[in-house]
N, C-alpha and C positions, 0 to 999 in steps of 0.2 A: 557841218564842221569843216573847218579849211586846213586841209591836211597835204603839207607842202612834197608835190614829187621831185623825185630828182634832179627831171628835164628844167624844172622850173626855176629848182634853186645853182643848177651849174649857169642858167642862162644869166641869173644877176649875180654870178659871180661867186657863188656861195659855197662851201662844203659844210654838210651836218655833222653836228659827233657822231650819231650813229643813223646806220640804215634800219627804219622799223621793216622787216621780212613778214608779210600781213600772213600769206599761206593761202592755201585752195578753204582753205573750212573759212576761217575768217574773212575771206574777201564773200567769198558764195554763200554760206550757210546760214541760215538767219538768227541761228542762237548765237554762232560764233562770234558773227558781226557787232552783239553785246558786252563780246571780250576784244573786242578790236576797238572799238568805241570808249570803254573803258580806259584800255591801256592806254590809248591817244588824249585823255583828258590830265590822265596821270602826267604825262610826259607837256603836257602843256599848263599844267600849273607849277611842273618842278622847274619850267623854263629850259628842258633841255632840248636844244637844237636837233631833230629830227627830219629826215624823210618818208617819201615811200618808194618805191617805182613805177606803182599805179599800172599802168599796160603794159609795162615794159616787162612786168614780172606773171616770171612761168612757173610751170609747179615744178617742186625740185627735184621730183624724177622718182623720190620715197615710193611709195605706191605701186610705180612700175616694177622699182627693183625687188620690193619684198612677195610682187607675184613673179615674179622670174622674166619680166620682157626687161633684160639688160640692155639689149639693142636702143629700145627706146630712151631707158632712165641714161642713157649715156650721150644719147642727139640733146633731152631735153637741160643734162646738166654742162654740158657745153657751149649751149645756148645762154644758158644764166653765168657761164663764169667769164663769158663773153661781153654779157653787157656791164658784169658786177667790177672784171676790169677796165672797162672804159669808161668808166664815171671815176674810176680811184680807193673805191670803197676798199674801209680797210676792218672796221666794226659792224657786226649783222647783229642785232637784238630781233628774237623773236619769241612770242608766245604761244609755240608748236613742236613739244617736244622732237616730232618727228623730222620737220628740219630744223631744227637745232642738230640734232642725231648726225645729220647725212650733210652737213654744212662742214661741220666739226673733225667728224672723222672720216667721210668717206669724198668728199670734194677733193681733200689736199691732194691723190692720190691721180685726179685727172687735172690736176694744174692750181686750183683754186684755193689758196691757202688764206684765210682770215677771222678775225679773233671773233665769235661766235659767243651768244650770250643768249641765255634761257630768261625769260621776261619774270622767273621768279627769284634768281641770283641777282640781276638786273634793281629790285624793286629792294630786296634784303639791302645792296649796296646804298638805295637812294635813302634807306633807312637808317641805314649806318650812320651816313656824311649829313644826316639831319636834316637834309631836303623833303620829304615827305615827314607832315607833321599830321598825326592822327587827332582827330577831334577827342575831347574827354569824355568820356562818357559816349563814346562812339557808338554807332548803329547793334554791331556786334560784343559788347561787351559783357562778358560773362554767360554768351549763350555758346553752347556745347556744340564746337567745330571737329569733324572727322576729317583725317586730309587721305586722300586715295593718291598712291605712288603711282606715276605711269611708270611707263616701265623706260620706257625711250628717254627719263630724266635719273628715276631709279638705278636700276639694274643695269645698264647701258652707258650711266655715266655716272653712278654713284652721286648724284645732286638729291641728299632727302634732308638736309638743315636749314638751308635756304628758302623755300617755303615753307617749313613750320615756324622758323626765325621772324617772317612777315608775319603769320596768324598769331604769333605772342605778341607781335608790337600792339596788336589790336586787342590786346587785352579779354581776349577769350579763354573760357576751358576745354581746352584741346583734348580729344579723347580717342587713341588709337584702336584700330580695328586687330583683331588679333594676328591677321597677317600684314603685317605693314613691314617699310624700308625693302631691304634687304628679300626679304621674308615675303613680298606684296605681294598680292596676285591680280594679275591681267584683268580689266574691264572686257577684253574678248574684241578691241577693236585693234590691236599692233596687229602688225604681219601680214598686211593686206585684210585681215577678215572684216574689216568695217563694211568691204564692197560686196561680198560673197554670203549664201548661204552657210552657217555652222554643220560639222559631222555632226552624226546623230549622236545623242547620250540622253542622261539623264534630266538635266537640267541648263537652261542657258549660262554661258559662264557670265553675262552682265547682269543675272537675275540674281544668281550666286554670289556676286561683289557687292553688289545693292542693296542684298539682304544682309550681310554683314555688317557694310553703312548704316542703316538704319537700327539694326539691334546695337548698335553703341547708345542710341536714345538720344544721338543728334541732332539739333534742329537744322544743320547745314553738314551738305557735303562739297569739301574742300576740293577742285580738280587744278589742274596744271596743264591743262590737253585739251583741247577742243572736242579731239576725237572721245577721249575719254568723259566728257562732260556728256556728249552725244549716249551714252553705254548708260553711264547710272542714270539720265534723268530719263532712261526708256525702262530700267529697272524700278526705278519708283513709281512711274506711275501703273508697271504691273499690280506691285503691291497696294494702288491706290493711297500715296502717299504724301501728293504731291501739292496738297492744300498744310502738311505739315512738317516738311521736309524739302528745303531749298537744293540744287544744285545748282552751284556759283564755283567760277573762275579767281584764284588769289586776282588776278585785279580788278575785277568786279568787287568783291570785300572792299580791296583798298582803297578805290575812287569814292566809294560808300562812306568812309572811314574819315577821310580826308577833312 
């Protein structure tokens, strides 16, 4: 795929609408890179003028700050607002809830102020203004979509229309899990615990969210998080579920859709 950086496009002169913010899962991870690859298909058929940073981008410190090494999440986001203002950048689109999160509301506060977009508001808007047109009778249509709230889009920023707004375009029957929105419950990977062993208890909390995914009698489960995609498709395949029960990213559906 030729997915134009920065450095490449200030050299001939260029500025993009928006910076795509790929993140540590999607650049490294190898399911995520399926939602990285997606989204980049998306944004190259709607024809919209995009970047990346490619090396130049750091992780944005999320991680360090929610296990408490502030020291660090404070060298690393100084470093990113460092280079994010010397290219100009004014627009960050990303498919991570988590920096979406820490871009949005906790960057302005060490200098770094700019307008931040969650890649499922992002795809709703392309939807809106008529640029993405879904195929008839699409890949998905009329099979029974569950959407799981992160929380870092959820509860955090109150964004839960904007991706079910995308899975209606596609002509599905959406079907909520009984804790949704507001109300959702945690996959078990925010707050640093994606990297950590869990306290002991009863039950894993992404075995717990998974199972309620699947008792909806969903053939797909809807995420918005990388991280979060990581939690239910390690839950499903506890329940050995996973030859009938998809876990996909809204743009993976919508590049599908397209």
């Amino acid at each position: 795929m030729q997915v134009p950086t920065m450095a490449e496009m200030m050299a001939g002169g260029e500025t993009p609408e928006v910076l795509f913010w790929v993140g540590c899962a999607g650049s490294f991870d190898q399911r995520a890179q399926k939602i990285t690859k997606a989204f980049v298909t998306i944004l190259d058929k709607v024809g919209i003028k995009y970047a990346i940073l490619g090396k130049e981008e750091m992780c944005t410190g999320d991680p360090a700050r929610r296990a408490g090494n502030e020291f660090m999440f404070q060298m690393m986001a100084y470093q990113n607002i460092q280079v994010l203002d010397g290219y100009g950048i004014k627009k960050i689109v990303t498919a991570c809830p988590h920096c979406f999160n820490i871009f949005k509301n906790e960057y302005p506060a060490l200098g770094g102020s700019y307008e931040v977009i969650h890649h499922a508001t992002f795809l709703q808007q392309l939807i809106d203004e008529g640029k993405i047109n879904m195929k008839e009778g699409g890949a998905f249509k009329g099979k029974k979509i569950t959407y799981h709230d992160s929380c870092y889009l959820g509860r955090a920023n109150d964004i839960y229309e904007a991706p079910r707004k995308v899975l209606e375009a596609m002509d599905v029957a959406l079907v909520e899990m009984k804790r949704c929105k507001s109300n959702g419950l945690c996959c078990g990977a925010g707050g640093a615990q994606m990297f950590k062993e869990e306290e002991k208890g009863t039950i894993r909390i992404n075995i717990e969210r998974s199972n309620e995914a699947i008792d909806t009698g969903a053939n797909v489960i809807a995420a918005a998080c990388p991280f979060c995609n990581t939690m239910l498709t390690d839950g499903v395949k506890n329940r050995e579920k996973e030859n009938e029960v998809a876990v996909l990213d809204i743009a993976e559906l919508v590049a599908a859709s397209m």
